[in-house]
N, C-alpha and C positions, 0 to 999 in steps of 0.2 A: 404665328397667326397674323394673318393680313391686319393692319393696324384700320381699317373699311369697313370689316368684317360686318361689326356691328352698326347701328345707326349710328351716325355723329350728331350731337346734340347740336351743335353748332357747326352748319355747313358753311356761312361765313370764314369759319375760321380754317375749318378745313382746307377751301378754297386759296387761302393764302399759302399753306402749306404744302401741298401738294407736287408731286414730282413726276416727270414724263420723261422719253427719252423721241426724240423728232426722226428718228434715223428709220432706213428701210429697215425691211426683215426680212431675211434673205437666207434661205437656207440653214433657218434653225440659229441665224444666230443677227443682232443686229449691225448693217455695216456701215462706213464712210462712203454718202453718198459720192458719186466723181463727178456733180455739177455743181459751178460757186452760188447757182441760183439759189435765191428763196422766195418764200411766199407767206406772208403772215395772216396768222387768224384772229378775230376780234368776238369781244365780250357782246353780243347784242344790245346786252342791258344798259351798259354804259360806253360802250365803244372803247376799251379802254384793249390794249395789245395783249395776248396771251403767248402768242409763241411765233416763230419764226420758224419754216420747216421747206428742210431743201426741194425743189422744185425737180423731181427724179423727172428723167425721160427714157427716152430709146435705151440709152446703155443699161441702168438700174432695172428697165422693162425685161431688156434679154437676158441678163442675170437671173433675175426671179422667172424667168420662164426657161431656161436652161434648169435649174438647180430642180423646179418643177416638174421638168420632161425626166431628169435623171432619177427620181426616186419613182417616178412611174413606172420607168424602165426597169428598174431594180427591183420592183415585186415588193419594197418593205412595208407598202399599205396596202397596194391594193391587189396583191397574195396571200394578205390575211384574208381568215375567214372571217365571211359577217358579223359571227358573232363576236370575236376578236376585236374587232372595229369598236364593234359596238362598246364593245368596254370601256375602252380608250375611249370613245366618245361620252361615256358619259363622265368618266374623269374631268373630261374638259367640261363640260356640264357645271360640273359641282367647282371647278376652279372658278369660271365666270359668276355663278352664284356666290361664292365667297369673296369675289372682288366685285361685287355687284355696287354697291356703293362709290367705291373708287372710279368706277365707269358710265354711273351717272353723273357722280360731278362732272366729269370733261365732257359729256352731251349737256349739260347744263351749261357750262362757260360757254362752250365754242358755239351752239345754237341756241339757246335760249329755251330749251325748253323747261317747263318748272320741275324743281326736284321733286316734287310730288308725282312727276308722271313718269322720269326717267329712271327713279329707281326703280319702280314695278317693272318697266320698262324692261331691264336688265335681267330680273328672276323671269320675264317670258322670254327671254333671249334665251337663257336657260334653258330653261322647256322645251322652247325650239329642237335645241341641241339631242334634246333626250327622245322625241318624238323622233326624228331623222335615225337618232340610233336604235331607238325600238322597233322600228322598220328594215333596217338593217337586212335583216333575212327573211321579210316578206315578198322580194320583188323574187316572183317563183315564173322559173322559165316553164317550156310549153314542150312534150310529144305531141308532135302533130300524126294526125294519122293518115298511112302512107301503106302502099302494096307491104305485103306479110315481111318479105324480105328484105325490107330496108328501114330502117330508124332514122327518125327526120326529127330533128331537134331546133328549137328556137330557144338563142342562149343571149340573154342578158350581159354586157362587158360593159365596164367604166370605158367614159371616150376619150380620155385622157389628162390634158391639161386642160381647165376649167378658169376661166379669164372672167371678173367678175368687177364690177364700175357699180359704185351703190352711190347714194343721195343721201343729204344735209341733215335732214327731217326728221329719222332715226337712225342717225349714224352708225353705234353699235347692234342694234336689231338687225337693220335690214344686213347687215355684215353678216350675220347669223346664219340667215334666213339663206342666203345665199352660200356659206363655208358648208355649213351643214349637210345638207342632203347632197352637195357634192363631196364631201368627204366619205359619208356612209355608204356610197353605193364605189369606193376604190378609186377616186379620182385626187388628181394634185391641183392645187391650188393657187391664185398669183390673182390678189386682191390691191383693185386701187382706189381707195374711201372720196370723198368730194375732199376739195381742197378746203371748201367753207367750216368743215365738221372730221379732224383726220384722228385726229390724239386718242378716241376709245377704239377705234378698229386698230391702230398700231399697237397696244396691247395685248390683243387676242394673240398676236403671234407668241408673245413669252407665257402665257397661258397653256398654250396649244403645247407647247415643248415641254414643259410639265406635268403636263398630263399625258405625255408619253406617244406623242403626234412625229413622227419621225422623222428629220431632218428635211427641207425640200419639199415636203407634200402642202405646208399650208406658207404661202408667202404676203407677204402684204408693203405696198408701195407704194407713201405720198406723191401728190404734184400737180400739173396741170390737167384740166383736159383735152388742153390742146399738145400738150406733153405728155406724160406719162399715159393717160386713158388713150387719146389716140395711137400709143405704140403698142398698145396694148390688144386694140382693137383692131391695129394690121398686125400682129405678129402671125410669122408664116408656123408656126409649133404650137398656136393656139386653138383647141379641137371646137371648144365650144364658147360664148359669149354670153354671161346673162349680167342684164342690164334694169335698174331702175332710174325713172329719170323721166326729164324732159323729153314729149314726143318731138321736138324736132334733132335733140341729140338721137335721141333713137334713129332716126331716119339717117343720119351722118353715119351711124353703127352700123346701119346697113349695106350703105355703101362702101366703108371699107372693110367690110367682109366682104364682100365682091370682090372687092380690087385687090385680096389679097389672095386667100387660102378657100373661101368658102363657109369657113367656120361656121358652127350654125350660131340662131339667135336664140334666145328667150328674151324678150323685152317687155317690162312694164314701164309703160308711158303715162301720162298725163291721164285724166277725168274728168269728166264734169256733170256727177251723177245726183241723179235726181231723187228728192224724196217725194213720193206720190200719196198723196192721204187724200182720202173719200170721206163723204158725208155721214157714211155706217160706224163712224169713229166715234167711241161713247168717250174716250179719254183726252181728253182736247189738251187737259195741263199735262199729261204724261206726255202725250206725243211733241209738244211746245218743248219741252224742257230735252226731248231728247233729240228734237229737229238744231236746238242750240247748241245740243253738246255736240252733237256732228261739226258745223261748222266751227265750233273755236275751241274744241281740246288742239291742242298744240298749235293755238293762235289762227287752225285754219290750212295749217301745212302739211296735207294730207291728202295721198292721192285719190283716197276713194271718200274725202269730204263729199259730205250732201249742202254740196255747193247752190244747188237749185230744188227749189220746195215748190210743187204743184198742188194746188191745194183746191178742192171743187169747191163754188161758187157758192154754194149756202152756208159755207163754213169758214171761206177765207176772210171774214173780217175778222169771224172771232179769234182763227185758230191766228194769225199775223197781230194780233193786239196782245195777243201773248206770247208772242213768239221776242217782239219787242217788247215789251215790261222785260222777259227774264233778261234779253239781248245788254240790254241798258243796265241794269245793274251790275252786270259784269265787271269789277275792278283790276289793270293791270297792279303788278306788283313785281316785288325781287322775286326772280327766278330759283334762290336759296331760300328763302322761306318757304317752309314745308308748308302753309297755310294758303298758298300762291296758287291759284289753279289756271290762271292766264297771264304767260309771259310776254316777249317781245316775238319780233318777224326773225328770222335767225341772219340778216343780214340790212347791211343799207341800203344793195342794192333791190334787196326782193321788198324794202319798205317801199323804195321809189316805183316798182313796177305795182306794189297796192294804190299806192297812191295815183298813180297815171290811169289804171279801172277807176278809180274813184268815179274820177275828173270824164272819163267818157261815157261811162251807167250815165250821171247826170246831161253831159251833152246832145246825145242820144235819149231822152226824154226819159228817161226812168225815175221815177221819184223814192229819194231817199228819206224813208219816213224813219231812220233810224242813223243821222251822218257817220256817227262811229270819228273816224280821223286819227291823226295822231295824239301821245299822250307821251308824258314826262319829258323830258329834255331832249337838243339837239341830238346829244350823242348817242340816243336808245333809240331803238327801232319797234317803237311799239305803234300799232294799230288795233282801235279800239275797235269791237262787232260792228257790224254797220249791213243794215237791210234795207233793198233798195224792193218796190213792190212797181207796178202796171212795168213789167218787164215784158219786152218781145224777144221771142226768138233768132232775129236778127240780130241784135244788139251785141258787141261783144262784151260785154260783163255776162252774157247768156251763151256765147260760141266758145270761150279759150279761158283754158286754165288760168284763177287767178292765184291761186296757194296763199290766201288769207282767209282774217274771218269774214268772208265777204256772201251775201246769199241772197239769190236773185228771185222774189217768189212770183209766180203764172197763176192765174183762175183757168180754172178748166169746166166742162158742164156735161162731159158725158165721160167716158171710156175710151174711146174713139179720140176725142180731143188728148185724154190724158197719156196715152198713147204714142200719138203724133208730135208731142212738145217735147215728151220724154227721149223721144229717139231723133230728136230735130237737130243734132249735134254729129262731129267727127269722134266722138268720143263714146266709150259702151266698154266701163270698166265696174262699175257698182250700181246699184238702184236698192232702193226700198220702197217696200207698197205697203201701206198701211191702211187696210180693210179687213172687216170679219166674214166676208164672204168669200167661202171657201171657191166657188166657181170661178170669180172673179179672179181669186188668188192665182190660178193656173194658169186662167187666161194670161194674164200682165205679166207672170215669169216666164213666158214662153215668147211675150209678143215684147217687151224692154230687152234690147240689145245693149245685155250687159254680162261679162263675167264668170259675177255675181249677182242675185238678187236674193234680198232677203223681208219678207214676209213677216210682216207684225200685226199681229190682231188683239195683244194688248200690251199692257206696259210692261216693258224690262226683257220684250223681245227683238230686241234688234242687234246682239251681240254675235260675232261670225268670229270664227276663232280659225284663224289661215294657216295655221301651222297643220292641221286635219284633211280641214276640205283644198281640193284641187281647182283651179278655175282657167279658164283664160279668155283674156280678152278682145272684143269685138274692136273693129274699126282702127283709129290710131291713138289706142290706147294700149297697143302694143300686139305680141304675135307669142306663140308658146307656151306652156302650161307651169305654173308653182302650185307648189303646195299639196301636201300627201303622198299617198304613193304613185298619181302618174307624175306629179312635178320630179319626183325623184325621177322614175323612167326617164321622163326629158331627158334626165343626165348621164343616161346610158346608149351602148348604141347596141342596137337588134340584129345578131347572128346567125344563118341557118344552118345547118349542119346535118348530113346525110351520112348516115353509116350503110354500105351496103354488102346483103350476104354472099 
């Protein structure tokens, strides 16, 4: 029995204890990087050093993308039948669930996010797994209909080697979110985590071989992005590409899929989605408390944050006076205390880039009626909420991702305004409307270029569960479809097939 299993009474301590192994995984088993490079990760909380982890590149890349290509080739996963799969997949399910624990501490040290959020974290990671496998043999090909004497068939095939770059923010999830529904639908695997956040994705590999994942089909690869992600991103064996991240790494991803093979993309980019509430709002503290928890569950480092609150004109002073009361009470805290529900930024440098928005919201005449700022010592990266209100849509605290708790609110006076503010961005990844008119409601999900949009017309509905629904996003907040059963399609490629009599 995993010694995780259960809660630890004391994650402190655990913390101390605790044991990793930095090395690739590579064909079912973990090996001796061949570069003297490394690269270290730090505690947010206190900046203090957690690990050292070789800085893989091109070589390590075509290893774990050979070892990849060859058990593709070799039919031993993706020959099984779906349901077969499925099995195995949900074995590894319940592995990750039994080291659930164990994998949120390493998202707790290496980002900061509070253990209160990263161990749930980890049982949806789970889920994840189990959805993708219950799916498994839903993606049902097509007869098409054709003259009497010929059978025209439309046939579903994994597209091969599936190259997969994930972000800081939820290390081991988005790892998931991405292994998953490429594994379920026959494909091989060659994963490279961010370098800020690597230690819980480099375990899923010893997991996955336990649960009876066959040698080569799931890889996974520390290091740069400008090493490892970029070899990874031109390798000429790589069929497809799915990325989360920065929109302007996105647009680099693009490019060197051009310049190499073609590969295709899936990219999720960057947001800066808007929460829209109307004056027909009877629940002013509900939605206050839920517009807060948008921007600062995991300090704000979230790509479909409701970064920006539009709020109509007869209601924005009151619903913004509550928005800051809760904003302001917010306490950071250890990211190991289970009582903690707002950590640190998950780096120094992404504190310095909150803090350089700070400094231009205000230069740019926005007023910060709630400063927020830093909090605890030099060496922690914490940034406190901070609401900045008579925001333009120029301004860039209102144009570009800031990935903090940071939330820029607009007065609006009709439909039309809230509209035009909403989609006044390069970005059209989330939105939320929150009205009890149903007319209205149709309108705004049809006319907000986003996604997703999600529809609240009282409290305790604004929850979207991504592992179900499919989306994809407008503008450059990326290209290609996750989630459900077309995100799985994504992962397949489309065959026609004629028999004639």
């Amino acid at each position: 029995m995993n010694s995780f299993e259960h809660a630890p009474a004391n994650w402190a301590v655990k913390a101390q204890t605790i044991s990793f192994d930095v090395r690739p995984w590579i064909n079912g088993r973990q090996i001796e990087a061949s570069t003297t490079e490394h690269f270290a990760t730090f505690n947010p909380a206190n900046g203090s050093r957690i690990a050292d982890l070789p800085a893989c590149g091109a070589a390590e890349i075509d290893s774990a993308v050979s070892a990849a290509r060859a058990a593709f080739e070799q039919g031993t996963w993706a020959n099984l039948s779906p349901r077969a799969r499925a099995r195995i997949l949900m074995n590894f399910a319940d592995a990750i669930e039994r080291n659930a624990d164990e994998l949120a501490l390493l998202d707790t040290l290496e980002m900061g996010m509070p253990i209160s959020a990263s161990a749930p974290d980890m049982r949806a990671a789970a889920d994840a797994v189990r959805v993708a496998a219950e799916a498994a043999d839903k993606l049902i090909d097509q007869v098409i209909p054709n003259d009497p004497s010929t059978l025209l068939l439309n046939l579903r095939e994994p597209v091969g080697v599936v190259g997969a770059i994930t972000p800081w923010n939820f290390p081991a999830y988005i790892g998931i979110t991405k292994i998953a529904p490429a594994l379920a639908v026959g494909n091989s695997v060659v994963l490279k985590p961010s370098e800020v956040a690597s230690l819980s994705c480099l375990q899923l590999g010893k997991l996955a071989a336990a649960a009876g994942i066959p040698d080569g089909v799931l890889n996974i690869v520390p290091g740069l992005g400008s090493g490892a992600g970029a070899a990874l991103a031109s390798h000429m064996d790589v069929d497809l590409l799915t990325f989360t991240g920065s929109t302007a790494t996105g647009k680099r991803l693009i490019e060197l899929s051009g310049q190499s093979n073609m590969k295709r993309l899936i990219l999720e980019c960057g947001g800066k989605s808007p929460q829209i509430v109307f004056a027909d709002m009877e629940y002013l503290d509900a939605v206050a408390e839920a517009v807060v928890g948008s921007i600062t569950f995991n300090s704000g480092q979230v790509c479909v944050a409701g970064s920006r609150l539009l709020v109509e004109r007869s209601i924005h002073d009151a619903l913004v006076e509550r928005v800051v009361t809760l904003a302001s009470q917010i306490e950071a805290g250890n990211p190991l205390d289970e009582t903690t529900s707002f950590g640190p930024l998950a780096s120094r440098e992404q504190h310095d880039r909150v803090r350089r928005y700070f400094a231009a919201g205000q230069d740019q005449g926005a007023v910060a009626v709630l400063p927020g700022g830093p909090a605890e010592g030099n060496e922690a990266c914490y940034w406190l909420p901070t609401v900045f209100t008579d925001v333009r849509s120029d301004m860039r605290i209102a144009q570009e991702e800031i990935f903090g708790p940071v939330l820029s609110v607009f007065a609006f006076d009709d439909e039309i305004e809230a509209i035009k503010i909403a989609n006044s961005t390069t970005y059209g990844l989330a939105a939320n409307v929150w009205t009890r008119d149903l007319g209205r409601s149709l309108r705004l999900a049809r006319a907000v270029k986003a996604g997703s949009v999600t529809i609240a017309g009282s409290p305790g509905a604004t929850a979207l569960d991504a592992t179900a629904g499919a989306f994809e996003p407008h503008g450059q907040s990326g290209l290609g479809i996750e989630g459900g059963l077309d995100g799985m399609r994504a992962m397949t490629r489309l065959k026609s097939v004629s028999f004639s009599g």
